[in-house]
C-alpha positions in Angstrom: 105.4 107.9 112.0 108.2 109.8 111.2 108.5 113.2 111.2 110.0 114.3 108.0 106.9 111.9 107.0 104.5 114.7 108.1 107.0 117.2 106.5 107.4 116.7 103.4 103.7 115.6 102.9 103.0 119.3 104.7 105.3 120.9 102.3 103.1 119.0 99.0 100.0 120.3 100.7 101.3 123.7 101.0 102.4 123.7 97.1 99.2 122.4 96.1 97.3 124.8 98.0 99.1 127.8 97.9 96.8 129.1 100.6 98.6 129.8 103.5 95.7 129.4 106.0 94.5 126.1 103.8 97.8 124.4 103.5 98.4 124.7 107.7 94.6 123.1 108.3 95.0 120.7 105.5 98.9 119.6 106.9 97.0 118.9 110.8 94.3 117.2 109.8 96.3 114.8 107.3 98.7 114.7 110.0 96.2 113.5 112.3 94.6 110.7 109.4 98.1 109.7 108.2 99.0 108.7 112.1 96.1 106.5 111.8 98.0 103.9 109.2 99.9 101.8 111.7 104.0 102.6 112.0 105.5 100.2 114.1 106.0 102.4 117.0 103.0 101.2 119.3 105.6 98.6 121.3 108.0 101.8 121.9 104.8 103.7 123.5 104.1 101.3 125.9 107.9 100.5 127.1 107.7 104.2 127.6 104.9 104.5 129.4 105.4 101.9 131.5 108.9 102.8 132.4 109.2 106.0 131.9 112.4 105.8 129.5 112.6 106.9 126.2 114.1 103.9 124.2 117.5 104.2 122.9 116.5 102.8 119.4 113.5 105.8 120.2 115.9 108.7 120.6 118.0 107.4 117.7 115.4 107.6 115.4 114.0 110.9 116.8 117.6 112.8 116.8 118.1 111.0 112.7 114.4 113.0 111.8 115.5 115.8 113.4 118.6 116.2 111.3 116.5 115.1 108.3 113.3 117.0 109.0 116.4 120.1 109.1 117.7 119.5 105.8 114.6 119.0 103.9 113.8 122.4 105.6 116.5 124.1 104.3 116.6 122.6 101.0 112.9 123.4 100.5 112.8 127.0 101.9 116.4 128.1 101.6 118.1 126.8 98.1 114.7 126.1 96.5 113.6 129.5 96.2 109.7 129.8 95.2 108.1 132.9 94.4 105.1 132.2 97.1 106.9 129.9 99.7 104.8 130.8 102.7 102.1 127.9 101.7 105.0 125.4 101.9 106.4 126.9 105.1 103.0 126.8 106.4 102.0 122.8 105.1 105.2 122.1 106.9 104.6 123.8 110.3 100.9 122.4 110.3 102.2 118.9 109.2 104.8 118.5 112.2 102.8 120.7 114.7 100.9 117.9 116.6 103.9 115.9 116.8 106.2 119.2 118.3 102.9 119.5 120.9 102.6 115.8 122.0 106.2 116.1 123.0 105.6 119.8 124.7 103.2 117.9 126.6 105.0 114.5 127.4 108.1 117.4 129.2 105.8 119.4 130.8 101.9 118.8 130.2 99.2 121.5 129.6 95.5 122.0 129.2 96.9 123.5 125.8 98.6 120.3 124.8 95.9 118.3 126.6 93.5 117.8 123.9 96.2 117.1 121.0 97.9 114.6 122.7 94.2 112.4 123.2 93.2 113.1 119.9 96.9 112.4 119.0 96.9 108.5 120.8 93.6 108.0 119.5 94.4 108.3 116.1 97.9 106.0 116.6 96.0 103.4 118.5 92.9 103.2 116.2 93.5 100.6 114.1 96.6 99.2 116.2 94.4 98.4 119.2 92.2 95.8 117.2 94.7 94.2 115.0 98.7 94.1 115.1 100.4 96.7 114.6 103.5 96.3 111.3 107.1 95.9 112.1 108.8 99.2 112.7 111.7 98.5 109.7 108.8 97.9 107.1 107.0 100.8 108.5 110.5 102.9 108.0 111.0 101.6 104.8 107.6 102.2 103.3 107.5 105.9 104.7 111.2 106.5 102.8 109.4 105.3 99.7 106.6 107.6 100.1 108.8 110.1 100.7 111.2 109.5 97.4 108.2 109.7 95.1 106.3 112.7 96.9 110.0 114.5 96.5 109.9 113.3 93.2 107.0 114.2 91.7 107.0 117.6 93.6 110.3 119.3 94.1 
């Protein structure tokens, strides 16, 4: 799933909250049950692990979220200034967290990254492993509708 997926439903956590401590808990485990809908990336995984590369459609995508991911950042937190931000701040970082720590742990792994990145494949795989996963361009364009109305209805 994309990233800016997690981030911008992190950010509408942490505005409906406005708990910090609720929105970050809220963001991971949404995180965690939104990875469960299939996304079109399972055939990626496996060309990965098996050879070790990353894709170059892969990287594509993931250096295109990053930019994105950026700019919703900075529009959210820098020229949308809220009174109580830190909720939305929070939602964010607790919505792209288990993403930033299954790549921490792909570079270098760690008993700390360890358990996010099972828990992580066992939510992607959960429904993928016993039927088909979706095409990766209807995944993509479902996830930019999603976003469009969450940004929408809530910035």
């Amino acid at each position: 799933m994309l990233v800016i997926t997690h981030a911008v439903t992190g950010a509408v956590i942490g505005q409906v909250a406005r708990s910090s401590p609720l929105a970050f808990i809220a963001s991971v485990v949404i995180h965690f049950l939104m990875d469960m809908i299939p996304h079109g990336d399972s055939k990626d995984y496996e060309k990965y692990r098996q050879t070790g590369k990353v894709p170059k459609a892969s990287l594509y995508q993931l250096i295109f979220d990053f930019i994105v991911v950026t700019g919703f950042i900075i529009y959210v937190l820098v020229l949308r200034t809220e009174a109580n931000w830190w909720p939305i701040f929070w939602g964010i970082l607790g919505g792209v967290l288990p993403d930033l720590m299954v790549g921490v742990h792909e570079c270098k792994p760690s008993k700390l990254t360890r358990q996010t990145h099972r828990l992580h494949l066992k939510c992607h795989n959960v429904i993928t492993n016993r039927w088909k996963d979706v095409k990766f361009r209807y995944s993509i364009v479902i996830q930019f509708l999603i976003i469009i109305v969450l940004m929408n209805y809530f910035f």
